[in-house]
N, C-alpha and C positions, 0 to 999 in steps of 0.2 A: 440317438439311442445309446442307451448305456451297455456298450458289449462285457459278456462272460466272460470274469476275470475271480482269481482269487483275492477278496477284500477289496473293491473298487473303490477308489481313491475320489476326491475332489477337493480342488482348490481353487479358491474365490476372493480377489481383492476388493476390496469395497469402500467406497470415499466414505465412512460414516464412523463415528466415533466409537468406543467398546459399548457404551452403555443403549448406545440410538439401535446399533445391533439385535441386541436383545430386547429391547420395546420394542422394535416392530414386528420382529417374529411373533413376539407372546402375544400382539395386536391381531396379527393375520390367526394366530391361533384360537384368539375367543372368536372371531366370526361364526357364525351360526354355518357357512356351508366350507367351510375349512375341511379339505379333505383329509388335513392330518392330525393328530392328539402330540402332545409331546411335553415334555420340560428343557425349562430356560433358565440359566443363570447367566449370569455377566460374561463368561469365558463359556464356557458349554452349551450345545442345542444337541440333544435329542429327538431327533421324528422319528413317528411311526405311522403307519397308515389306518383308518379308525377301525374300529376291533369288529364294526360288520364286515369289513372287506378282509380283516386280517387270516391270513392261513399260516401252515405250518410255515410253510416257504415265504414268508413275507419277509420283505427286509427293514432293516431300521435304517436310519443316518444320524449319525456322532459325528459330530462337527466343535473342533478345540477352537476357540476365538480370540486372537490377541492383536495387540496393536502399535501399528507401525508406523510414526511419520504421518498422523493425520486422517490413516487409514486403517481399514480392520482388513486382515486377513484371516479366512475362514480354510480350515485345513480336516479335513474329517473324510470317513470311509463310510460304505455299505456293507449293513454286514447281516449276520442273520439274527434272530431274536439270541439273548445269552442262554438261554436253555439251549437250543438250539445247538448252537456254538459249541458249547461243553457237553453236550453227545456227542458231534462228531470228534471232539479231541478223547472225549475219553476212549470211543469206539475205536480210534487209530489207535493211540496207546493200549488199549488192550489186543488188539489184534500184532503189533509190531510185538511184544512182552513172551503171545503163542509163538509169534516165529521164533524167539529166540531161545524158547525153553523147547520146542521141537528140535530147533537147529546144534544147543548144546546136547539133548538126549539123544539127537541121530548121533552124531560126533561119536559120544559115549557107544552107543549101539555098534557102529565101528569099530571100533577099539577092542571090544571084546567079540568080534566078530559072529554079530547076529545082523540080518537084514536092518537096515536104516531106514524102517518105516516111517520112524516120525522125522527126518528131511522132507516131509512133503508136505510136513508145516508150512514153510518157507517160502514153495510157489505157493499156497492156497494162499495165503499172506498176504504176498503181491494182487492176487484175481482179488481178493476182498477189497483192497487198498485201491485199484484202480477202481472196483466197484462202486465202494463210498463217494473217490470224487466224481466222478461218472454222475451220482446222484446228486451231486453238490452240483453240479453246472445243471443240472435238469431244475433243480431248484432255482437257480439263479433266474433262468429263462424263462420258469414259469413266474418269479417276481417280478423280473426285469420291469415291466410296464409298473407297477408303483415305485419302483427304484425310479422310475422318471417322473412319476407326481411329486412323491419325495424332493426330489433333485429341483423340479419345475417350483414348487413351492416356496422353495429355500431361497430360491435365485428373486424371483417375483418379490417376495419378502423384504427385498434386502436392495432392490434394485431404484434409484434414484426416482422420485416422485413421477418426472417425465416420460420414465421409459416403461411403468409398469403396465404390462398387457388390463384392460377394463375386461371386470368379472363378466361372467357369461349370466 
């Protein structure tokens, strides 16, 4: 099981050439019962889980491909769709931006000796900030199970002709 983490990592050595890499991913990808959609180049794979199963919380996998001595190493994360991704940054960046213009107008407020209401910027800040990741691991957990089709896909894919599990 793939435990909640921020950006979960994978990395995968593989006896097969850069090019044999990417043929048999994009191979398992035309299959008719392929649970994932994705793009292939020579150095990059892209999965995603197919757009009937996909939800807000769905993850992708970005996997960079290069090659070592014979062999490919696959080096890529989980992560959420890029929409996704650039809400929750813009949403932190705008929530850290209030704290700070709270945190300098308290200050200010200070100074000329009026109550420092808007210091309470500052914790709401924090309770947001924990909030957002809060929801970030809630997401996680509720993709986790195709982060491991994803993951089981990729492996399957890529894994020497002997050892690959027979479709169901």
């Amino acid at each position: 099981m793939i435990t909640p983490r921020l950006r979960p990592r994978l990395e995968l050595t593989v006896p097969l050439a850069l090019g044999d890499v990417a043929a048999r991913v994009e191979a398992q990808l035309r299959q008719p019962d392929s649970p994932c959609v994705g793009l292939v180049t020579e150095d990059q794979i892209e999965l995603r889980v197919r757009s009937a199963e996909r939800r807000f919380w769905s993850p992708q996998l970005v996997v960079r491909v290069t090659s070592s001595d014979g062999s490919c190493e696959l080096k890529g994360h989980f992560g959420p769709d890029a929409q996704v991704w650039s809400l929750f940054l813009a949403t932190y960046a705008f929530i850290v931006l209030c704290a700070l213009f709270g945190f300098f107008y308290g200050v200010a407020q200070l100074m000329i000796e009026q109550p420092p209401v808007a210091l309470w910027s500052v914790p709401l800040a924090v309770v947001l900030i924990v909030l957002i990741y809060v929801a970030a691991g809630v997401g996680q957990r509720l993709g986790s199970h195709q982060a491991e089709i994803l993951h089981a896909f990729l492996v399957e894919s890529v894994a020497p002709q002997g050892q690959r599990r027979p479709s169901p």
